[in-house]
C-alpha positions in Angstrom: 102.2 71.8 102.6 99.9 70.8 99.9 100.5 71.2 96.4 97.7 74.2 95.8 98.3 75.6 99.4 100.0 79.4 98.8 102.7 80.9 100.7 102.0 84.1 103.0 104.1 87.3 103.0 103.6 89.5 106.1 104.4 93.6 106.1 104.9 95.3 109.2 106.8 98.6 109.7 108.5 100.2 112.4 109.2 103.8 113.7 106.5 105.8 112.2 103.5 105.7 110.2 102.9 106.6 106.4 106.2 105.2 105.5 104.9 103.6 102.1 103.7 99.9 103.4 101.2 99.9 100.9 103.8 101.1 98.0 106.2 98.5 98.9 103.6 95.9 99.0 102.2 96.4 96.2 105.8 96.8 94.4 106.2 93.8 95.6 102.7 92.2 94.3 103.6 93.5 91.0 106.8 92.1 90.7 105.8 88.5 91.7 103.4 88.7 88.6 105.0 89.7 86.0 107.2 86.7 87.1 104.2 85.0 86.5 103.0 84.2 90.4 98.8 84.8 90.9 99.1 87.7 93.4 96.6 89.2 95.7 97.4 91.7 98.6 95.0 92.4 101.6 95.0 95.1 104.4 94.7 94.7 108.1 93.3 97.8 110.0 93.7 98.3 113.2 91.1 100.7 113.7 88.0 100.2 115.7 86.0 101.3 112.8 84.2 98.6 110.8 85.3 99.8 108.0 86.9 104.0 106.9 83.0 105.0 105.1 82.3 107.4 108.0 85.5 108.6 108.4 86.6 112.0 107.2 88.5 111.9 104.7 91.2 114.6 106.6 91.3 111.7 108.9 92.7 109.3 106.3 92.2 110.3 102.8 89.7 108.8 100.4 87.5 105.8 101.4 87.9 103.3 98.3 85.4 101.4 97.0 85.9 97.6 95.9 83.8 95.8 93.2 81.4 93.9 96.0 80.7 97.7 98.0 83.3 96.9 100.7 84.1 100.3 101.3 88.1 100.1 102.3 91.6 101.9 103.2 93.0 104.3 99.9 95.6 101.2 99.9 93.3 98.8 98.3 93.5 101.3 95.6 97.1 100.8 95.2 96.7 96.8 94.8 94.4 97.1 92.5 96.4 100.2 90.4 99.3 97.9 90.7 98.5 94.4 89.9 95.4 95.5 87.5 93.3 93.0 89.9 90.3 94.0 91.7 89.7 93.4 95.7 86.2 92.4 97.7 85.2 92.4 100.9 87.7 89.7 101.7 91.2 92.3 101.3 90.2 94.7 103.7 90.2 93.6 107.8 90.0 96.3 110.6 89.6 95.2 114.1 85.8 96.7 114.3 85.3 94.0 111.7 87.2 91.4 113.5 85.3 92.0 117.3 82.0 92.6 115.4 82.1 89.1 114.3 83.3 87.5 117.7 80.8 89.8 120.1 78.1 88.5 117.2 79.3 84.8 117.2 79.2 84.9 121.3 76.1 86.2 121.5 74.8 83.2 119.7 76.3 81.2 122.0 79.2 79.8 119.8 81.8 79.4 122.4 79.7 77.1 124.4 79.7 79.0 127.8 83.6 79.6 127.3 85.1 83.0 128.6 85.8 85.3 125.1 89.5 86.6 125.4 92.1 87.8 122.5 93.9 85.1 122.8 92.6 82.3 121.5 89.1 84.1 119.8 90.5 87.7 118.5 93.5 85.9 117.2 91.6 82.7 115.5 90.1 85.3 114.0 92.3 87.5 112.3 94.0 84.5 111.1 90.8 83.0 109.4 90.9 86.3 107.7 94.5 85.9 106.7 93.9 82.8 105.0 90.6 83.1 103.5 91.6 84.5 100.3 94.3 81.7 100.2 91.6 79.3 100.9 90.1 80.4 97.1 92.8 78.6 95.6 92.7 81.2 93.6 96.4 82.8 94.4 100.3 81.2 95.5 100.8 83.9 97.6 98.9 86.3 99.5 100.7 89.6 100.6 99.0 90.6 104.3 100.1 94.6 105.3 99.8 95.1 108.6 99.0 98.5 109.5 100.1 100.9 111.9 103.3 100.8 113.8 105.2 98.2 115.6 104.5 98.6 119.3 101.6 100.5 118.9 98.9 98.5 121.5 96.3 98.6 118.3 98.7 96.1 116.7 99.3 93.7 119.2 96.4 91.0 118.5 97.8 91.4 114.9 101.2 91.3 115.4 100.5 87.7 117.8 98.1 86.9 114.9 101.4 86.6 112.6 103.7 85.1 114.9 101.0 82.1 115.6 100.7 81.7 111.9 104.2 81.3 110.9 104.6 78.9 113.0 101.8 76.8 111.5 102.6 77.1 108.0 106.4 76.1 108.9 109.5 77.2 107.8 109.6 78.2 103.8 106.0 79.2 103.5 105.8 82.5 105.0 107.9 85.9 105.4 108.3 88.5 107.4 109.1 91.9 105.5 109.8 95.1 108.3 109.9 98.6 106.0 111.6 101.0 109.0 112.7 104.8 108.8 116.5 105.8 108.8 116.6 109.5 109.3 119.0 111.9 108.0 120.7 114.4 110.7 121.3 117.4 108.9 123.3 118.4 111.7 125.2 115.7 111.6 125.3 114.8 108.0 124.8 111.2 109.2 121.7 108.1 108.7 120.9 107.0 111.8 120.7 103.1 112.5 119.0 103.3 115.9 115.5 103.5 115.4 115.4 100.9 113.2 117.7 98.5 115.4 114.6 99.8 118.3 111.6 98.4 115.7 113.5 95.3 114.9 114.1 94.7 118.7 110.2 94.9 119.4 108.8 92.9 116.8 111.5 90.3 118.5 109.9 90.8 121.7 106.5 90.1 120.1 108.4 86.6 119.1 108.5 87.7 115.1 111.8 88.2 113.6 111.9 89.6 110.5 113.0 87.9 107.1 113.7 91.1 104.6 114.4 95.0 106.1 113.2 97.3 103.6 114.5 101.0 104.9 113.0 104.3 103.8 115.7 107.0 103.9 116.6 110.1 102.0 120.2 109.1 100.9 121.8 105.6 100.0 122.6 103.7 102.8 126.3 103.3 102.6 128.0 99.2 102.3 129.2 100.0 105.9 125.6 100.8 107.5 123.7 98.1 105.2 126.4 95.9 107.2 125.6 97.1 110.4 121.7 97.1 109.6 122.4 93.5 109.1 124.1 92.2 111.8 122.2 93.8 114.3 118.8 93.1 113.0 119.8 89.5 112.5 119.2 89.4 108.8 121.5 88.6 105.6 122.7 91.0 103.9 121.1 90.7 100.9 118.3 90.8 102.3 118.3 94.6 103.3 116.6 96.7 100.6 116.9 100.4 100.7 113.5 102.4 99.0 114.4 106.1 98.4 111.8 108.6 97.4 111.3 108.3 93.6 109.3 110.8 91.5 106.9 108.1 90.6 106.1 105.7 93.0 104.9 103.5 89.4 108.6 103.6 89.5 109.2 102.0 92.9 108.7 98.1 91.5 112.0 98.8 89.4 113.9 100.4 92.6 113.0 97.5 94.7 114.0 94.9 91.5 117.4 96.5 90.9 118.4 95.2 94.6 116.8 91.7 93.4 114.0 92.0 96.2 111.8 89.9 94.1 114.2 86.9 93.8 115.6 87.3 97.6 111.9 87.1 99.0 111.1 84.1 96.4 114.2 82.3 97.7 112.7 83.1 101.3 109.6 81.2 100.3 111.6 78.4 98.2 109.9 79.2 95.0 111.1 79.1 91.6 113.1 82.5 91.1 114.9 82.0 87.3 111.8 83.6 85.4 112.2 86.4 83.1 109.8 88.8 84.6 107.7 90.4 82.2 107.4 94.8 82.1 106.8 95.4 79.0 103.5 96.9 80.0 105.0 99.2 82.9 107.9 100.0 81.1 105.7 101.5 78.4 103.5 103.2 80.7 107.0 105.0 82.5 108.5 106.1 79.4 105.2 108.0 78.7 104.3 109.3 81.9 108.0 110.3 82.5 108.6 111.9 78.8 105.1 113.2 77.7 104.4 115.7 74.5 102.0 117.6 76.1 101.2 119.3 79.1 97.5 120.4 80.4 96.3 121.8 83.9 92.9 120.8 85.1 91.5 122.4 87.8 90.1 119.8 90.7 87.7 121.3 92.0 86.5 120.5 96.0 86.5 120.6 99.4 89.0 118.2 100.4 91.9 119.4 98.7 94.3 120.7 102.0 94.7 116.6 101.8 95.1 115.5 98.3 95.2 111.7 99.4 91.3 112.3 100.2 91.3 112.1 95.8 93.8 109.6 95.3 92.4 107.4 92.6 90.9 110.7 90.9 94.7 111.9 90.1 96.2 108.6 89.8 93.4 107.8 87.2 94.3 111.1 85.5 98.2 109.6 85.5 97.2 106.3 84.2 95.2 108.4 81.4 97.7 111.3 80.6 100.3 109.1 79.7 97.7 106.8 77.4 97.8 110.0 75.4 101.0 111.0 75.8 99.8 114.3 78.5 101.4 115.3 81.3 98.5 116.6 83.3 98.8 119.3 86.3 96.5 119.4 89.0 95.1 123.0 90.0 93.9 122.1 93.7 91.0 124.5 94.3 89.2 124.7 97.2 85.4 125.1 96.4 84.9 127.2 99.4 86.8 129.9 98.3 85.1 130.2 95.0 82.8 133.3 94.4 81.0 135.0 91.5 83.7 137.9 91.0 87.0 135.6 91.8 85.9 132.6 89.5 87.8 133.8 86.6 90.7 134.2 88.6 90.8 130.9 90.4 90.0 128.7 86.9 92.1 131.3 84.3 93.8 129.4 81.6 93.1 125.6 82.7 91.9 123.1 80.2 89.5 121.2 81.8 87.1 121.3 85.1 86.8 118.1 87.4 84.2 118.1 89.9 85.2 116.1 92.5 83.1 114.2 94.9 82.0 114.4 98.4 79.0 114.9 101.2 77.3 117.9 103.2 77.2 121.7 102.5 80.5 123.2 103.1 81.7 124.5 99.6 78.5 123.6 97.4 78.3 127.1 96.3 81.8 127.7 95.1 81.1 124.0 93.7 78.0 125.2 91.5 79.8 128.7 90.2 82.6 126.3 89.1 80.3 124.2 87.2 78.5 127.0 85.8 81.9 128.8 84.4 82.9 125.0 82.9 79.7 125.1 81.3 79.8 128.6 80.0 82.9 129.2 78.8 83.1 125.7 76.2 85.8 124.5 79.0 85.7 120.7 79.5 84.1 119.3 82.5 84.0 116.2 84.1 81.7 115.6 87.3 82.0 112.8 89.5 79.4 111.7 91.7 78.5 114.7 93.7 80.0 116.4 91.6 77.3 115.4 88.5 74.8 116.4 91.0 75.9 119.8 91.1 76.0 119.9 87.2 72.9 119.1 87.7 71.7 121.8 90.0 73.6 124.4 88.3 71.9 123.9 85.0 68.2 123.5 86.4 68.2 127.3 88.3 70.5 129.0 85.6 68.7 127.1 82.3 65.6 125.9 83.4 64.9 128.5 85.7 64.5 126.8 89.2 66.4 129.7 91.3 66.6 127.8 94.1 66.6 124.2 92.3 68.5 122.0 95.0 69.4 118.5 97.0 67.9 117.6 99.4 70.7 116.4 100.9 71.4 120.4 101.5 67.9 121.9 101.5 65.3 119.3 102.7 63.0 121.9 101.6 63.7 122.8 98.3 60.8 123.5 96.2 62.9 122.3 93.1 64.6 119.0 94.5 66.6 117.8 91.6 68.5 115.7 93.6 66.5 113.7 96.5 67.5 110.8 98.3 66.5 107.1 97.1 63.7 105.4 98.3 65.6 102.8 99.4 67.5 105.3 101.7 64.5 107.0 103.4 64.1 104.5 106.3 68.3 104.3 106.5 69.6 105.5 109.9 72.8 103.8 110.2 75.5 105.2 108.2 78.3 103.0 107.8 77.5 100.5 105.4 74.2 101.4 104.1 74.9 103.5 100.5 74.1 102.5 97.4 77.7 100.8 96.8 80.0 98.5 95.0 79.2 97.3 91.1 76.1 98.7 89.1 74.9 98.3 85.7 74.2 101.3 83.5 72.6 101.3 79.8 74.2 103.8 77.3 72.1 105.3 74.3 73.8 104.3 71.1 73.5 108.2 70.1 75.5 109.9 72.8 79.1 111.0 73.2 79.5 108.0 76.5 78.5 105.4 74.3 81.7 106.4 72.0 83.6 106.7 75.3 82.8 103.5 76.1 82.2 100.9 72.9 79.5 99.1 74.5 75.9 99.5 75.4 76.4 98.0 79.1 79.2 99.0 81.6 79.4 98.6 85.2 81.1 101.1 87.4 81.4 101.2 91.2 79.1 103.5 93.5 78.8 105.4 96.8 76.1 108.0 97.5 72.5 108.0 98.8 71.0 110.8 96.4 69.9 110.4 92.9 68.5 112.6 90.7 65.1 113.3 90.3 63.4 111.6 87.4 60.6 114.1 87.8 62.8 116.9 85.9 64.3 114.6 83.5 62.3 115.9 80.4 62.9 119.2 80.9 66.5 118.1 80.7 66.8 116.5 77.9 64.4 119.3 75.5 67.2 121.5 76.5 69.7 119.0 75.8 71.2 118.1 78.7 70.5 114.5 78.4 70.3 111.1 81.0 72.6 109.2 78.5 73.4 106.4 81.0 70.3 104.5 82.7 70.7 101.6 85.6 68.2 99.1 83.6 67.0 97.9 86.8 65.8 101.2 88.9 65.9 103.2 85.3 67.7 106.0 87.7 70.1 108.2 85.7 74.0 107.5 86.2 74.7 110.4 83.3 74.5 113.8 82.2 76.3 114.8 79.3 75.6 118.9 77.6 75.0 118.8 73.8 75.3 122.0 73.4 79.3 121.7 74.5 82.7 120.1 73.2 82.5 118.0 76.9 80.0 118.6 79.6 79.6 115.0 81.7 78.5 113.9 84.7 78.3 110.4 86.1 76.5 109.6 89.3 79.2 106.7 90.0 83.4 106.7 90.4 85.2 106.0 87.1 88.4 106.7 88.8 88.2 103.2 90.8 88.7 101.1 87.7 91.7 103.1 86.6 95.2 101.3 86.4 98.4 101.0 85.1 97.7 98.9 81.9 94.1 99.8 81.5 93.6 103.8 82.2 89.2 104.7 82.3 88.4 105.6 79.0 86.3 108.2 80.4 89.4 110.2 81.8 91.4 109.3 78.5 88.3 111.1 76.3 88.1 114.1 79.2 92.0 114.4 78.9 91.7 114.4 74.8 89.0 117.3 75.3 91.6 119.3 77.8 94.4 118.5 74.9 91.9 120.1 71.8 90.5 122.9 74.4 94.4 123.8 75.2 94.8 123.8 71.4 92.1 125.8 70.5 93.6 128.2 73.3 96.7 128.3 71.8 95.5 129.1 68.1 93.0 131.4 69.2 96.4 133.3 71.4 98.4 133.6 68.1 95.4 134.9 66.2 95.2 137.6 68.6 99.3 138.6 68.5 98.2 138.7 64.4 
């Protein structure tokens, strides 16, 4: 191979789904960089979908948006969480991507008359995927996750895809890593082997054998079975890695290293493996997390939350953030549909901040506005995101202004008082995958306002998905009764936040802090909401013992 060429790293996994490929790729990522490799992981869907941004989020969990608006599986979240690197358009793949471009390249005649079939076209293409973010020269090795199951007919065309490129790049420059389930028979009181042996056998028959086993089980795997894993899998030893459940999966990396899976997949790949890998960083970020001083609850507040994976960077941002300033925070899941005028106090007694989560349609809006207007109230901190500032939004213009039936259009296309409307450049839009305002935006802070200390700066740029956008008609009245646009996008001058003067912290930004959110660099935004939910739990507690007094 030459020089600058990197070496590939394949994930597949075996007997069921939601096993943790992500996790253990991105454990993996991590570790190669602090070793000092350049590191970038991508994801391979095999979904007909062109990409997850119309699919429900019950379906599978939050859609996750990359810097260049490629809107992506929740694991691209992990890569970038883990290896404090963002993604593009070029780390997510699903199969609706990869026929879209073949059915587009034959209809212009491309193939020269030839018949289209999987094998060669499908395949060419999911491996020009593969190696396009190799191609950068930008990385020496490129993690590729698989996803799905082993077996499943979805994976096939991927699965060949694989097995036609390690043969290509020869012997040394890629691996095969298979993460499998071995149960635990209660009845029994034994791990079982045999599924495992089963998933192994059929990515064989698929003509891949597989380098590393990584196995997900509930109890060690004794010398005896790690033995018998090995032998009939056909790997070394050595090279079978157990990953038991640990109560963070920030702490997974340091499972996986403690069996030396770094240096055994290094050695697979014949790359330098003597480094002293560098976690200073994580190590500081576990001891906090693990051993915090304080301890908050802040309520999430949406319509999603049966499936807490549909907010995944939201309470991973708030991890990355408690532990910045030494919180533990708890999550109160409440479901904005159940929230009503007389329960309200109930469902948000005694938390210490309000988050507003994000989302689309009608169900829950109401119990979504009473939330906001309690927050707003009762001096308690609240953070809305996205949909959620809209709703800050709505609730202050019928409640302060006086609109009573102030609204979005996305919920009332005839509200008389449409504080939120859709954008312009959305009113001809009839496709919906693919067509929000997404990805990277610029928003100006005034120097004056409570962001611009968040922040530091007078420019950021966070990452967007929506179509609506409030309604710069009502923007005066705002800010003479002090809720204020403190965050402009210089180019459309349409307001990306809200922030109360009149309250310790009242904010809501039209865009998703939590994306940016990782290990080594938490959002400042949820470190200043979290400091708020610290004073407000404080305050709480002084105000408690005055009381007793």
């Amino acid at each position: 191979m030459e020089k600058n060429t990197p070496k590939f790293i394949f994930v597949t996994g075996g007997v069921t789904s939601s096993l943790g490929k992500g996790i253990v790729a991105s454990s993996l990522g991590m570790l190669l960089q602090a070793r000092g490799y350049r590191v970038t992981i991508q994801k391979l869907d095999p979904y007909i979908n062109v990409d997850p941004g119309t699919l429900n989020p019950y379906e599978h969990g939050e859609c996750y948006v990359t810097e260049d608006g490629a809107e992506t599986d929740l694991d691209l979240g992990h890569y970038e969480r883990f290896l404090n690197r963002p993604t593009s358009q070029a780390n997510s793949v699903t199969t609706g991507r990869i026929y879209q471009t073949v059915i587009d390249k034959e209809r212009r005649g491309d193939y020269l008359g030839k018949t289209v079939q999987v094998i060669p076209h499908i395949t060419n293409e999911i491996k020009r995927r593969i190696k396009l973010l190799g191609n950068t020269g930008d990385y020496d090795i490129v993690i590729t996750e698989i996803g799905g199951t082993v077996g499943d007919i979805e994976s096939l065309p991927y699965i060949e895809s694989v097995r036609q490129l390690t043969w290509e790049l020869g012997e040394k420059n890629s691996i095969v890593i298979h993460l499998t389930l071995v149960p635990y028979l209660t009845a029994s009181g034994e791990l079982k082997t045999k599924p495992t042996q089963h998933s192994v056998r059929t990515l064989m028959e698929s003509g891949i054998r597989a380098d590393v086993l990584v196995t997900r089980n509930e109890h060690h795997l004794p010398k005896d079975l790690k033995a018998k894993l090995a032998q009939f899998c056909n790997v070394k030893k050595e090279n079978v890695i157990e990953c038991l459940d640990a109560d963070s999966i920030y702490g997974v990396p340091f499972l996986l290293h403690e069996q030396n899976f770094d240096e055994v997949v290094l050695k697979g790949l014949d790359l330098a493996h003597d480094q002293t890998p560098d976690f200073s960083d994580w190590n500081k970020f576990l001891q906090k997390s693990m051993h915090p001083s304080n301890e908050i609850e802040i309520a999430l507040v949406g319509k999603y939350v049966s499936l807490h994976d549909s907010y995944k960077s939201i309470t991973e941002a708030f991890t990355h953030a408690g532990a910045a300033v030494d919180t533990k925070v708890k999550i109160r899941w409440v479901y904005s549909g159940d929230i009503t005028e007389e329960n309200v106090g109930n469902l948000l007694a005694d938390v210490h901040g309000i988050l507003i989560a994000p989302g689309f349609g009608d169900r829950g809006i109401a119990g979504k506005i009473i939330a906001a207007n309690y927050g707003r109230r009762h001096q308690i901190p609240t953070l809305g995101i996205c949909l959620g500032m809209q709703i800050m939004a709505i609730e202050f213009a019928r409640n302060v202004l006086g609109y009573d039936k102030a609204d979005s259009t996305e919920m009332d296309t005839q509200t008389p008082a449409p504080i939120i409307s859709l954008m312009d450049s959305q009113k001809n839009v009839t496709d919906k995958g693919g067509t929000m305002r997404l990805g990277n935006w610029a928003c100006e802070l005034l120097p004056d306002s409570k962001i611009y200390s968040i922040y530091g700066t007078d420019i950021i740029k966070e990452r967007h998905r929506h179509r609506y956008e409030f309604n710069n008609e009502y923007k005066q009245e705002f800010e003479d009764q002090h809720f204020r646009p403190t965050g402009i996008n210089p180019e459309t001058e349409l307001v990306e936040i809200l922030e109360y003067e009149n309250h310790p912290f009242y904010i809501g930004v039209q865009f998703h802090p939590e994306y940016k959110s990782t290990v080594v660099a938490p959002h400042p935004l949820f470190i200043s909401f979290i400091e708020a939910a610290n004073h407000h739990s404080l305050n709480e507690n002084i105000n408690a013992k005055r009381e007793k007094i």
